[in-house]
Structure formats: structure tokens, C-alpha cells
N, C-alpha and C positions, 0 to 999 in steps of 0.2 A: 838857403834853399839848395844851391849845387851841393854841399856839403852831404843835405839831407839825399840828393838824388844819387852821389856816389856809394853812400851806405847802401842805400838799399842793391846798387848796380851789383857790387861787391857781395852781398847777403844772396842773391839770385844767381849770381857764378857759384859760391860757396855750397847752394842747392842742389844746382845741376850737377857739379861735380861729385857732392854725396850720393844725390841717385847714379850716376854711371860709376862709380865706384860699388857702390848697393848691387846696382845689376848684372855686375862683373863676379862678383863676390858669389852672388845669387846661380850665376849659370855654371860657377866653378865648383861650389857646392855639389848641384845636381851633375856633375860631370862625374864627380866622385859617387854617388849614387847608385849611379843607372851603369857607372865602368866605360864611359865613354864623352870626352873632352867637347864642347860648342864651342866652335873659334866663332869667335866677334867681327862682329861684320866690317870689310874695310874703310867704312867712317870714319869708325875711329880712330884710324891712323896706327895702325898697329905696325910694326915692323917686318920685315920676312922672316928676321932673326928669332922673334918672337913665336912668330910661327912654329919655327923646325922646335923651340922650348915647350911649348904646348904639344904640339904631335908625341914628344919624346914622353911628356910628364904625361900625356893618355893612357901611352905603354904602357906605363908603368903602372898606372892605374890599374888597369888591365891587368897586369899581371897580379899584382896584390889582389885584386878581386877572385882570383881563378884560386890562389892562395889561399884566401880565405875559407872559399867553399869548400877546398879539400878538410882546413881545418874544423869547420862545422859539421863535416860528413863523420870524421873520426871523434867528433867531438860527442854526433849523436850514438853511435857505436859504442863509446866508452857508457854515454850514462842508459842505453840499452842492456848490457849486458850488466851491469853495477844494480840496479833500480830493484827497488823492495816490491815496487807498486808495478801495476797492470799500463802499460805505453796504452799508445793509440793503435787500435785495430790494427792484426796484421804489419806492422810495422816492424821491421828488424834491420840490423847494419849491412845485412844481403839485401835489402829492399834498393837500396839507391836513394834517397828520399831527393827532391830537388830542394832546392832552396826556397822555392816559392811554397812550401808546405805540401807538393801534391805526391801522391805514395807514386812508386814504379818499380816493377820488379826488375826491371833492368838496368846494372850496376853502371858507372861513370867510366869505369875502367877495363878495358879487355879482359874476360873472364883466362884465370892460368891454371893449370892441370897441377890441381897439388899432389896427385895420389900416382906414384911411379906403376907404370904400366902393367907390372907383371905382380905388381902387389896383391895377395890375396883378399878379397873381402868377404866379410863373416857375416850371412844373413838367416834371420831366426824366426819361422812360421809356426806357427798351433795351428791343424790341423786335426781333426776328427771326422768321420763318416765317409760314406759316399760323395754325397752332395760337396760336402767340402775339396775332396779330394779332386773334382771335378775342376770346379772353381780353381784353384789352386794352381792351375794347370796355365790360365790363362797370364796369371800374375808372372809365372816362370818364365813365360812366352815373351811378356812382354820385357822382362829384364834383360833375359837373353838376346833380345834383336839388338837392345844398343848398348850392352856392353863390351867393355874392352878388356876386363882385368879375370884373372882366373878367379871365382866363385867358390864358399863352401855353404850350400844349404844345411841349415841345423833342424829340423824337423821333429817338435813335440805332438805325438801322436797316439790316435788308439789303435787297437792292431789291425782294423779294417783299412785305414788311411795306413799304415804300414804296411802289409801286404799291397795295395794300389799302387803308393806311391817307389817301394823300394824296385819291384816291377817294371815301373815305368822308366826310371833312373837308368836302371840297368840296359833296357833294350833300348833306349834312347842312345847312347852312348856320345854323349855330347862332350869336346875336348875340355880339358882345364874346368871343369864341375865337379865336386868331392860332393857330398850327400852324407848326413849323419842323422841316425833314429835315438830320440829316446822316449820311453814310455808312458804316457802321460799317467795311466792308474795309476803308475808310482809316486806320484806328483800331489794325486785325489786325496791319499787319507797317509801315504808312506805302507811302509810294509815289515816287516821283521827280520827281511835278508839281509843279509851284510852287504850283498853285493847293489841293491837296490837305494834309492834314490829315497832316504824317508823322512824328508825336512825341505822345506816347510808344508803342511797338510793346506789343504786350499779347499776339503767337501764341507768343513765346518761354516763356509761362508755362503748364508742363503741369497741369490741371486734368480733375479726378474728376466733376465735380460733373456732374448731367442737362443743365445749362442752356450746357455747351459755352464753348464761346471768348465769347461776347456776355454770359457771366456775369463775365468780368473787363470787360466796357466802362464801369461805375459810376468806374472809376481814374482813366479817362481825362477826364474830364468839363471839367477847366480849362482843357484844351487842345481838345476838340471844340465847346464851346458858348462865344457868343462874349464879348470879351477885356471888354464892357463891363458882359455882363450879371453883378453883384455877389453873388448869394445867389439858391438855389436849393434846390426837393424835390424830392429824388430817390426813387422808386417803384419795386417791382414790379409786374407786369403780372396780380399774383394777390392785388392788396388790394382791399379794399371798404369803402368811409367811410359811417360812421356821424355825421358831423358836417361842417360848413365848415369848407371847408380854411384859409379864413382865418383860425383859433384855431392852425392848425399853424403860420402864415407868424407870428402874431404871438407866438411862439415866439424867434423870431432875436432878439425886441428885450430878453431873459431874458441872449443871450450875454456872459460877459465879456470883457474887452480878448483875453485868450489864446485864447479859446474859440472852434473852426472848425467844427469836427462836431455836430451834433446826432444822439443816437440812442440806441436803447432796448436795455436790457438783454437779452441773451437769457434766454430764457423754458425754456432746458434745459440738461442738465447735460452738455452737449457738450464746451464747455471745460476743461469741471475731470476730464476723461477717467477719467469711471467707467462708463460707460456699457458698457462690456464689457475684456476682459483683452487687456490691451497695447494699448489703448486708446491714442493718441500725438496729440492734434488740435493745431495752432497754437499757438503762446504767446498768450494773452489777460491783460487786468484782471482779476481773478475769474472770473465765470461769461461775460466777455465781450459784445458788441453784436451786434444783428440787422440785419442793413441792408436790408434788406426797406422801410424808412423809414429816410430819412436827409435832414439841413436840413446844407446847405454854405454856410458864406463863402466863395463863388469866390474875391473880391479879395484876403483873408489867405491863403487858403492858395494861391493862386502867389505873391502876395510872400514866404514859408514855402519856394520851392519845392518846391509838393507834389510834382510829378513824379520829381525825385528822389528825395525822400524816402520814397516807399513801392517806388522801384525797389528802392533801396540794401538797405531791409530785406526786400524779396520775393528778392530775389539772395540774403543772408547765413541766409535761414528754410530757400531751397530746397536749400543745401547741405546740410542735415540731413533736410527732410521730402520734399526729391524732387517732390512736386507741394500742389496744394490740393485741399482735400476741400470746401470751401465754396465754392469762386471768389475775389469777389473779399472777400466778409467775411472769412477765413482773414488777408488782406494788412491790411485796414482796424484788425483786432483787432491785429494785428503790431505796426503802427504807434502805434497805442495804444496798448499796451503799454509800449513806450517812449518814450511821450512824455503822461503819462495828463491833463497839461492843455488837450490839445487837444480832448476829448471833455465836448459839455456832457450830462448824464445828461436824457432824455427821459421823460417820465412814462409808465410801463408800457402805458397803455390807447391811446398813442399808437401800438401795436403789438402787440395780441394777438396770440399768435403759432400757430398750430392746427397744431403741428409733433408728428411723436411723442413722446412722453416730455416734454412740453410742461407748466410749472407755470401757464399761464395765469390757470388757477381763483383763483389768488392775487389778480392785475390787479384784479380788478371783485367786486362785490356788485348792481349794479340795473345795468338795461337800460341807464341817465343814464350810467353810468361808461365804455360802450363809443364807442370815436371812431373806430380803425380794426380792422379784420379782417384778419389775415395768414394766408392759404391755404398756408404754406409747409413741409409734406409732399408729398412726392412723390404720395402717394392722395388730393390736394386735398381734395375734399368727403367721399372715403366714409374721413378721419382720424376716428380715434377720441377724442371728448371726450363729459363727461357731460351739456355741453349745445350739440353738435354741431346737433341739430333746429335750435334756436335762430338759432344763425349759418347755419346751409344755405336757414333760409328769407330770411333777412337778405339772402343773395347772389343767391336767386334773382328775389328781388321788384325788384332791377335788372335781372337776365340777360334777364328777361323782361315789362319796362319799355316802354313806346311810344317811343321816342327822339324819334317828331316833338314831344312835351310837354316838351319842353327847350327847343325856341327859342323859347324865352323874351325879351323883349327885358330889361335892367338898366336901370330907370327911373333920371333922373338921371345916368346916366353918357356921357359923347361916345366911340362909336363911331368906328373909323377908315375908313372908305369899303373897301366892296367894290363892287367895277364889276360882278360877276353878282347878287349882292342887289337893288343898287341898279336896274340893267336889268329885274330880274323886277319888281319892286316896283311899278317904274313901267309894266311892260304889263299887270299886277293891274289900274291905277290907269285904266289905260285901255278897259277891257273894260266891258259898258256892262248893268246888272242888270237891267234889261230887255226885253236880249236874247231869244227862246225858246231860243235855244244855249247861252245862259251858263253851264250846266254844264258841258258839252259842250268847251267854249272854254276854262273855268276849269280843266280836269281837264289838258284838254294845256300848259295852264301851271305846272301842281304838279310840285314838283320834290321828286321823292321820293330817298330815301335809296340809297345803294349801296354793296351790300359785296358786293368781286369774291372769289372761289377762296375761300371760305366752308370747305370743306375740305380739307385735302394736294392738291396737284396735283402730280405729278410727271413730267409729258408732258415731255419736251424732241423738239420742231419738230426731223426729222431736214433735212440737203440733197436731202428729193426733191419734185421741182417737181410732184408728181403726187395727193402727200398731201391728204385732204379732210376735216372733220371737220362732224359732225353737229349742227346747232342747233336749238332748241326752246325755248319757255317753257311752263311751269306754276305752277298754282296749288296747295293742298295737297289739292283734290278730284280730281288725276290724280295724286298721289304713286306710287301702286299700279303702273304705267306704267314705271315707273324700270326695275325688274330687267329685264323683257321687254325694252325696249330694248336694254340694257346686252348680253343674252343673243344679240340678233342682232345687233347692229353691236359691232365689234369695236376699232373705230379711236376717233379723238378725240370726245370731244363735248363743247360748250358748252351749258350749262343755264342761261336766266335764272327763279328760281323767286318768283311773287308772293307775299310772306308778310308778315304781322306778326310783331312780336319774337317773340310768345311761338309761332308757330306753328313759326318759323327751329327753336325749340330743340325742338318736336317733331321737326321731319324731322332734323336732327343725331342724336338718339337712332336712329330709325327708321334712316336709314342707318351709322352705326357699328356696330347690331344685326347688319345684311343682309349676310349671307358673300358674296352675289354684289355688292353698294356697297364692301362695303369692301376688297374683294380689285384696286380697280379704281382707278389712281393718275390713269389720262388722261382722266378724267371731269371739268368744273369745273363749278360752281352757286357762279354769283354770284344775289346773295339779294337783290332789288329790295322796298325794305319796301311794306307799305301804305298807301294816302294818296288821299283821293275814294272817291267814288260809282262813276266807274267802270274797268275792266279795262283798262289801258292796254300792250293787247298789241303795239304795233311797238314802244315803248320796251323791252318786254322782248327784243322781238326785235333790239334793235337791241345790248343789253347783252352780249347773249350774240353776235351776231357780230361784233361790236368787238373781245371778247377771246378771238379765236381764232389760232391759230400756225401755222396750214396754209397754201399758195396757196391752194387752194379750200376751201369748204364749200357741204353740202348743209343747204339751207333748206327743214326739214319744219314740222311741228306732233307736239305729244308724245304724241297716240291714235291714231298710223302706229305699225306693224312694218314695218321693212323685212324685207326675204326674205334669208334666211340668204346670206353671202357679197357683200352690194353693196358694204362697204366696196372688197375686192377686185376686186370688176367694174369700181366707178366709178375708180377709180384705172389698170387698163388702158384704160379708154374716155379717161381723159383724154390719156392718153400715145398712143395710137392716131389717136385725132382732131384730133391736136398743137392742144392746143387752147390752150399759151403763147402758141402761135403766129397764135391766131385769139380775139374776141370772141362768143362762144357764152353758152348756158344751153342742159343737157342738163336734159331733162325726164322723172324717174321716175314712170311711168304709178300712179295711185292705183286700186286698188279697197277696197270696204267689204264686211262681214259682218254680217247682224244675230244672230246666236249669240255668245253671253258665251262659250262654251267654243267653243274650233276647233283643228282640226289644220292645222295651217299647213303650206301646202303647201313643196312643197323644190325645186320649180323651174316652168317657165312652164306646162308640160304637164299638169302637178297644177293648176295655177291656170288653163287654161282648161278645163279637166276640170269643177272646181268652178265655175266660169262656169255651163258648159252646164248644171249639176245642179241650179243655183238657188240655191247655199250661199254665194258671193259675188256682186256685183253690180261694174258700176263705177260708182263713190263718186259720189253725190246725182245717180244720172239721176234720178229721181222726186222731188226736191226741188228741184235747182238744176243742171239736163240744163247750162246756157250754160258753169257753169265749169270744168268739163273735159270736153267735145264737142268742144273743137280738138283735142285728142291724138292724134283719129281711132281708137277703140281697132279698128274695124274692120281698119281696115289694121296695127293694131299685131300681131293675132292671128297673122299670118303673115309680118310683118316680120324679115329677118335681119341688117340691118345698120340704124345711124341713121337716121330721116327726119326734112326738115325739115318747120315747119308754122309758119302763119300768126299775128299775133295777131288776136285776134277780142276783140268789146265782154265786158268779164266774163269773163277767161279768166284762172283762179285756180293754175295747176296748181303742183308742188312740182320745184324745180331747186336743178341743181349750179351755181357760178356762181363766179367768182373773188372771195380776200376782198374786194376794194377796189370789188365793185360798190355802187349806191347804196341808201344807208340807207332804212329804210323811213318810209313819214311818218307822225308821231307824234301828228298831228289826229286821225286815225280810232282811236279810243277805243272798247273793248266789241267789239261785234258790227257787220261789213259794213264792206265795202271796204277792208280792211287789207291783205291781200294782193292784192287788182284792182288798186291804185294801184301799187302794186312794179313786177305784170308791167310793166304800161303804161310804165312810168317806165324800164325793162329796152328795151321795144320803141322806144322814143324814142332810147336813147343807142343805137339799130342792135346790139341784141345777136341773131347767131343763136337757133330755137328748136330744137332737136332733141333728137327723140323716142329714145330708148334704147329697143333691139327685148325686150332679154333683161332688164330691172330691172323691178318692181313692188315696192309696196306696199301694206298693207292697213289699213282703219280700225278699229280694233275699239271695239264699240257703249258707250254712256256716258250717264249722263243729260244732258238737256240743260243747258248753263250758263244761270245768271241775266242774261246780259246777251242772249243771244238769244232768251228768253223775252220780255225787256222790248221786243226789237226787235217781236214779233210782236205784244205786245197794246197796243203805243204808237204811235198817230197822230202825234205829236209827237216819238219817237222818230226814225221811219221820214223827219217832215222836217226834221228836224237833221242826219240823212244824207246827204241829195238836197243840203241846203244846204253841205256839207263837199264833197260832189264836185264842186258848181260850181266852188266857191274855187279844189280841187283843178286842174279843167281850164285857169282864170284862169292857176295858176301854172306849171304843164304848157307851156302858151302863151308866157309872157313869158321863162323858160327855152329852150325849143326853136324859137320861134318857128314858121314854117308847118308846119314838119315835124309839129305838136302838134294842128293844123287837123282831122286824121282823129278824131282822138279824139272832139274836141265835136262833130262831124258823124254820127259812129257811135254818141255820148250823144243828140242831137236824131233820130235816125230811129227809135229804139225805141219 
């Protein structure tokens, strides 16, 4: 029996010591785990020595664990970039991915500037239209605020969006910016010139899509831009960056050997055609790419040749699908699709995509995770997301951006010479700060911003030599002014309107609202920004009749009504008084009202009626009788046919005149002698002046502008004035020589 009670003593030690051996074994295990050591409680009798060996092997743990992760992380990187197949949503070796499986767009490791600062990058837009060219603007805007590196915009366009944009380039004059045009019709079908662009043709391909034929121009890219530039981003016209573009460029240096395309998953389930019943979209990888954002190897992929290569498969898609419903993504996914090592996968946030039926919410968790913004619904800003507010204020806080706070210079980096920079820089350098002009001086040297046909123009210039169109500047305190015009002249008109960004995008609202703006295609407003102290009204006027389409135009001011029907009057008067045939200015007689409310009269007999009753007057006898007193309205009263008349010192009045007569001078800035120097300038090159018996118009009342306020309560104003019209007479003189004599002689007798 003790025999029997030793074994078992012996068997129950033998126990206990397997489980605390087991338990040991157990928590040392889970140490290794979770990367962090459970010391055993001092029961057991453990040592100190023991201790500091455990605390050490923890480390170590620890350290192998962090080892690890890095290895998992490049491990997922390698079989991302390698993989035949479609990853998990949005997932790339730029995501971070953690180890627990949850996506993050932000990396384990300090983010490092691969792209050397003064490096040039190569960005490539399709543009077309008005509307586009508008758009377009904001995308610039928004690159521009947070870049660092010198930019060359490559810009495939039709000549409307070229004329806009090369315009707006210019007078922009933003540092370390190159800008290059080329022509998208050459692109459409090719052409037969040598010099032109005739491969590969892109009209043969019938396409669904809003954005028309210039939505397949993305295709053509290696044969439009040129043979030397290597790697490019490619854009729409409806993105907005939330970061430098140069984290995008230093994307290319991720490609491998095979890898041509950069770009990002689509963000809906377009591809995988569930989206409604018989549903039939493109063959894609999975859920397919958005090209909305795309990074090209130009150099691989013509040596690839690409041109073929998405011909061959847009030929063998469209025998089944007949056309594209995307443009040119439909082709791009195509190609993809069979070939899926040509696509490197771009990190989701590199393309939000605000499309309907959009998984975007996925992309991001914080503000840090957004890089770009893709507007790419048809209902742009009023698409529906749950944090739509969000991105809508993102887009507008460029929309309506100062663009002059971008020319910036890039410290440290060498500029390539511009001859209008460098010209302006140096009459700046020349102009003397203690001048009393030097504002005065300084303002007609700012070279403010322009953007021509601001919205739809669709006038086309008929062959009649007879045609006139109406020109005007404003500012947004005569916007009101607009329909009334519109309502009585009926023919062309050129508007230059003084505005800052954010006022542009007021009056855009205001007139897309207005049934009578927007019912009207031969209306242009070119949008001259803000810039100085002060109103630099001949440059507007001179914007607005530069870009005019008529033989003639009539040069008013935008608080004139003309009288119902002068389009039609001036255009007989012209053809009557063969005035191709002759150098004239016909002179429409002004009167004014001081009543905000008037019934306007409907022809001369109502208007000398209201003469006589006191309810109009003619315009500034009681203010300023000298500049229109030559008109002679006496004699005009019972005139039946044209008469001629004289100029006289200060004679201001409003004429028809041919385009190509001479621009106005852009010295006289604000208030006084902007239009006295014109006639003058008119009377010099021997132009007739003749009075039109049957045309008037009328001023209607306004408060006064800040610059004729400033004219009346500035001693200093008034001789900055006097001093601009010497110069003026100076150069009257050395142009015209004696013929100019009268002028200063008719200045000195007053």
C-alpha cells in the first residue's frame, strides 16, 4: 500500500510539473505572438537573472516582429505590381496596408521627395470649347497653388480653347510655366500636310459619351506630343488637386521594366455590368481604370507600338459593341484587359472619383488621404456624396482663387527667358518712386489677366461688309445694364468686364440664371481680372474691340440704351454712305435722363417731345457742355440726312468706326480723357465726323464711380491728368507731325 501511495505521489508531481511546464510553454508562445514577453509570476521562483533573459529575448522579439512587417509590406508591393489578377479594392504598395488587413493611405514611413526641385514636369490636358476652357482654369489653379517644380502644360485643342487659352497664358505671365498648342482637328481624321499631325485618325470611332470626339484625343498622345518628350500626366479638365503634383510625377520612378500606364481603379461598378439589366459595358480587368488621371511612358509605349495596339483592339471591341460609352477609357480598359502588365495600379486617392454610384467613401478616412478630386458625373458639383459639402468647397476655394497670387517666382530654379516678362520687368525697373504719377504710370504697366468668350459664343461673322457690333466695358456695379442692352440692340456685342476671380463667378451664375443672357449666343465677355488701384478703362476697351468679327463697330459705354432698331439703322447708314469706300466715324447723338424709371422713347419725335418736357436733356450740358456741343444738337433736331462737323478741343461723342481703327491709349487710367484722346487720335488720321440725323441714345442715371469721385476731391489726381495729356500731345506730335500742331495750340488757348 505505501508502495501504491508513492506512485501515485510521484504521477501527481509528474502532473503538476507537465502543466507548469505546458503553461510556460503556453505564455511563451503567445509572447512570440502578440511581440511582447509575460513574465511568470514570482511563485514560481524565478530568478532575477532570468528576468533581465526574458526582458532581453522580448526585444528581440520585438524587433523580429517590426522585421517582419517591413517584410510583409514589400512583400505585398512585390506581388502587387507582379499579379495578372485584379488585388483587393483600391489597394497598392503606396496604400500602407497594416498588417491586420485594414487598407490606409498613409505610408509606415516618412514620405521622401523623389522629384529634384527644379525638375521640369510634363502635363497633358484635351481641351475643347468655351465651357471647357473655363473649367480648365480651375484645374491650373489648383496645381499651381501647391506646386514647387517648373511646369510645361501640353494642351490638345480646337482653335476656340486655343485662342482662350494661349491668351490667358500669356497675360497671366506666371514664372517657370511653358505652355504648348497642338491641334486637335489634326488628330480627328489627319490631314494631307506634311507639316500636320496625320496618324492615328480617332473620327472613325463612334462614341456615346458628353465629351464627343476630343474624348478619344487621350489615344493619341504619342503621336501628338513630341517624339522626345519621355513620360507624361495626363488630366481632365474636371480634376482638382489636393496636393503637388510632383508626389504624382515621382510615381513613374515605382514603374517596372513592363509597366506603361499608370492609373487608378474605377471607383464603380460600371465594369462588372450590374449596374442595370443587359447592362453590356467594355471588356475590363475587374472593376476596370478611370482615366480621368493617367501617368504614360511615352518612350515604351511607341517602342510597344501603342498606336496600333489600341487601334487593332478598338476595331475587334467595336464589331460587337458598335460604339464607346466612355470614349477613350472604354479603349484604354480594352487594352488592358489584354495585356494586364502594362497597367501599373495607382493608389485610389490619386483619383477620387465623384461619379454616381461611386465607392469613393472607401479611398480616404482624413482630409491627409485626399490628393486629387475627380468631378467626373455628368451633374459635376450638384453629384451626389455624403460628403459632397466637403469636396464642393475644396473646388471652389480655387474657382474663386486670385490667380494674380500664383506668380510666384521658384526660388533656386533658372527660368528660361521670356522677352514680354523680361521687357515689362525692366520698364517696372525704370519708372522712378518718386514720381507724383507713379501710380498712375505703374497701373498702365500691370499686366493684368485675360480670359476672352468667358462664355458660349456662337456668332459666326456673316460676308456682309455692313455688319457692326456693339462694344462696352463694365465693371460688376453695372452688371444690371446687361439685359436692357441685350433687349435693344440686337446684333453682336463685345463686352470687356473688370472682375476679380470670385466676382467672374458671380456674374457667370447671374447670367446662366437670366432667360434674356442666356437665350443670346452673339453676346462675348471677355473677363479682364483685377489688378491696381485703378480702372483701367481703354485696356478694357480695347479687349473688347480687338475681339470683335464685324467690319465695323460701334464704341459706346455700358449706361447707353440705344433706341430700339439702330443695329438696323447703322448697318443701312453704312451701306448708303458707302462708307468701305470712304474713312468716316458716324456719330450717334447721346442724350441723358435723370429718372431710374423711363419709358423709352420709340423714335426721334418721342425723343424730341421729351426734350422739350424736360424728362431728357442732352448728356452733361450742365456738367461737361464742351464734349458733346460739337454734335450741334440744334441743327440735329431737324436734320434729315448726315451732317458733317468739326473736331473741337474735348469732343467726347460715341461712333461707328471701322474695326482696324486706332486703339485707344491705355495711359489714361480711371476717370478723364480716355475717350478725348481716341476722337483726337480719329481727327489726326483725317477720319470724317458725321452726325447720323435719325439714331440716338440715352444715359440712364447711376451712381457715381470711385474713380470720378477721386478725380473731383484730388488736387493731385487732377495733375497726373494734365501731366498724361502733355505726354499725350508729345506723342500726337512725333506721330503726326505738324498736322498734330492744332491740337497743342487748341490745349494752350484754353
Amino acid at each position: 500500500m505505501l508502495c501504491s501511495w508513492r506512485v501515485k505521489l510521484k504521477l501527481l508531481l509528474a502532473t503538476v510539473t507537465l502543466a507548469i511546464l505546458l503553461s510556460w510553454l503556453y505564455l511563451f508562445v503567445g509572447s512570440l505572438e502578440y511581440g511582447r514577453f509575460l513574465l511568470l509570476p514570482p511563485c514560481l521562483g524565478e530568478q532575477p537573472s532570468r528576468d533581465v533573459e526574458r526582458e532581453a529575448l522580448a526585444s528581440r522579439v520585438r524587433r523580429v516582429e517590426e522585421e517582419n512587417q517591413q517584410l510583409r509590406q514589400q512583400l505585398g508591393q512585390a506581388q502587387a505590381e507582379g499579379s495578372d489578377g485584379s488585388p483587393q479594392w483600391g489597394a497598392s504598395a503606396e496604400d500602407g496596408d497594416s498588417p491586420g488587413g485594414e487598407r490606409s493611405n498613409r505610408t509606415a514611413c516618412p514620405k521622401q521627395r523623389l522629384v529634384h526641385k527644379c525638375e521640369l514636369l510634363h502635363v497633358a490636358i484635351v481641351c475643347a470649347g468655351h465651357n471647357a476652357s473655363r473649367d480648365v482654369v480651375t484645374l491650373v489653379k489648383s496645381i499651381l497653388f501647391h506646386r514647387k517644380n517648373p511646369l510645361h502644360f501640353h494642351f490638345i485643342t480646337d482653335s476656340v480653347a486655343h485662342q482662350i487659352l494661349q491668351t490667358l497664358f500669356q497675360s497671366w505671365m506666371v514664372p517657370s510655366v511653358h505652355v504648348s498648342f497642338y491641334n486637335a482637328d489634326d488628330l480627328k481624321a489627319g490631314t494631307c500636310s506634311p507639316f500636320a499631325l496625320s496618324q492615328p485618325k480617332v473620327s472613325w470611332i463612334p462614341n456615346k459619351h458628353y465629351s464627343g470626339i476630343y474624348g478619344l484625343m487621350k489615344l493619341t498622345l504619342t503621336k501628338a506630343l513630341p517624339s522626345n518628350l519621355s513620360k507624361v500626366i495626363v488630366l481632365d479638365t474636371d480634376i482638382t488637386f489636393a496636393t503637388d503634383i510632383a508626389e504624382l510625377w515621382a510615381v513613374f520612378g515605382k514603374f517596372s521594366d513592363k509597366q506603361v500606364i499608370g492609373l487608378v481603379e474605377n471607383q464603380s461598378d460600371w465594369y462588372l455590368g450590374n449596374l442595370w439589366k443587359n447592362h453590356k459595358p467594355w471588356p475590363a480587368l475587374g472593376r476596370g481604370f478611370n482615366t480621368g488621371v493617367i501617368l504614360l511612358l511615352l518612350d515604351r509605349l511607341r517602342r510597344l507600338g501603342w498606336e496600333q495596339m489600341w487601334r487593332l483592339t478598338a476595331e475587334r471591341e467595336l464589331m460587337s459593341m458598335l460604339s464607346t460609352s466612355l470614349a477613350d477609357q472604354d479603349i484604354f480598359n480594352a487594352v488592358i484587359k489584354q495585356d494586364p502588365a502594362l497597367v501599373y495600379r495607382l493608389p485610389c486617392f490619386w483619383n477620387v472619383q465623384l461619379s454616381d454610384h461611386t465607392r469613393s467613401e472607401q479611398c480616404y478616412t482624413e482630409v491627409s488621404d485626399l490628393k486629387v478630386i475627380h468631378w467626373n458625373s455628368p451633374k459635376k458639383l450638384r453629384v451626389k456624396n455624403k460628403h459632397v459639402e466637403f469636396f464642393r468647397n475644396l473646388y471652389l476655394t480655387f474657382l474663386e482663387y486670385d490667380g494674380n497670387l500664383l506668380r510666384r517666382e521658384l526660388f533656386g530654379c533658372a527660368s528660361l527667358p521670356s522677352p514680354p516678362s523680361d521687357k515689362l520687368q525692366q520698364a517696372l525697373e525704370e519708372l522712378d518712386e518718386d514720381d507724383p504719377c507713379y501710380d498712375f504710370r505703374r497701373q498702365h504697366l500691370t499686366q493684368h489677366r485675360v480670359h476672352l468668350f468667358f462664355l458660349q459664343y456662337e456668332f459666326l461673322a456673316l460676308p456682309n461688309p455692313t455688319d457692326v457690333t456693339l462694344v462696352a466695358q463694365l465693371s460688376m456695379d453695372r452688371l444690371q445694364m446687361l439685359e436692357a442692352i441685350c433687349k435693344h440692340w440686337a446684333g453682336p456685342i463685345s463686352l470687356a468686364l473688370y472682375m476679380s476671380d470670385a466676382e467672374a463667378q458671380q456674374f457667370l451664375r447671374y447670367a446662366q440664371a437670366s432667360e434674356v443672357l442666356s437665350a443670346r449666343r452673339n453676346v462675348a465677355y471677355h473677363i479682364v481680372y483685377k489688378e491696381g488701384q485703378f480702372y483701367p478703362i481703354n485696356l478694357l476697351r480695347n479687349v473688347a474691340l480687338a475681339n470683335t468679327q464685324t467690319p465695323y463697330v460701334f464704341l459706346t459705354d455700358i449706361d447707353f440704351l440705344p433706341m430700339y432698331g439702330l443695329y438696323d439703322y447703322l448697318r443701312n447708314s453704312i451701306q448708303q454712305l458707302e462708307l468701305p469706300q470712304r474713312k468716316a466715324a458716324l456719330i450717334v447723338p447721346a442724350f441723358e435722363t435723370l429718372h431710374y424709371r423711363l419709358t423709352f422713347p420709340k423714335s426721334k419725335a418721342e425723343l424730341l417731345s421729351m426734350l422739350d418736357m424736360g424728362s431728357l436733356y442732352t448728356f452733361r450740358y450742365h456738367v461737361w457742355p464742351k464734349g458733346h456741343a460739337p454734335t450741334d444738337y440744334a441743327k440735329w433736331r431737324t436734320a434729315t440726312v448726315p451732317y458733317r462737323v468739326a473736331w473741337q478741343p474735348d469732343f467726347e461723342p460715341y461712333v461707328v468706326v471701322r474695326r482696324d481703327c486706332p486703339r485707344y491709349d491705355q495711359r489714361f487710367v480711371g476717370f478723364g480723357w480716355n475717350k478725348v484722346s481716341h476722337i483726337m487720335e480719329l481727327d489726326a488720321q483725317e477720319y470724317e465726323l458725321l452726325v447720323l440725323p435719325n439714331a440716338f441714345m440715352i444715359h440712364m442715371p447711376h451712381a457715381p464711380s470711385f474713380d470720378i469721385s477721386k478725380f473731383r476731391l484730388s488736387v493731385g489726381y487732377r495733375g497726373c491728368l494734365q501731366t498724361l495729356r502733355e505726354e499725350f500731345h508729345q506723342d500726337l506730335s512725333r506721330r503726326y507731325g505738324a498736322a498734330a500742331l492744332k491740337y497743342l495750340t487748341a490745349e494752350r488757348s484754353l
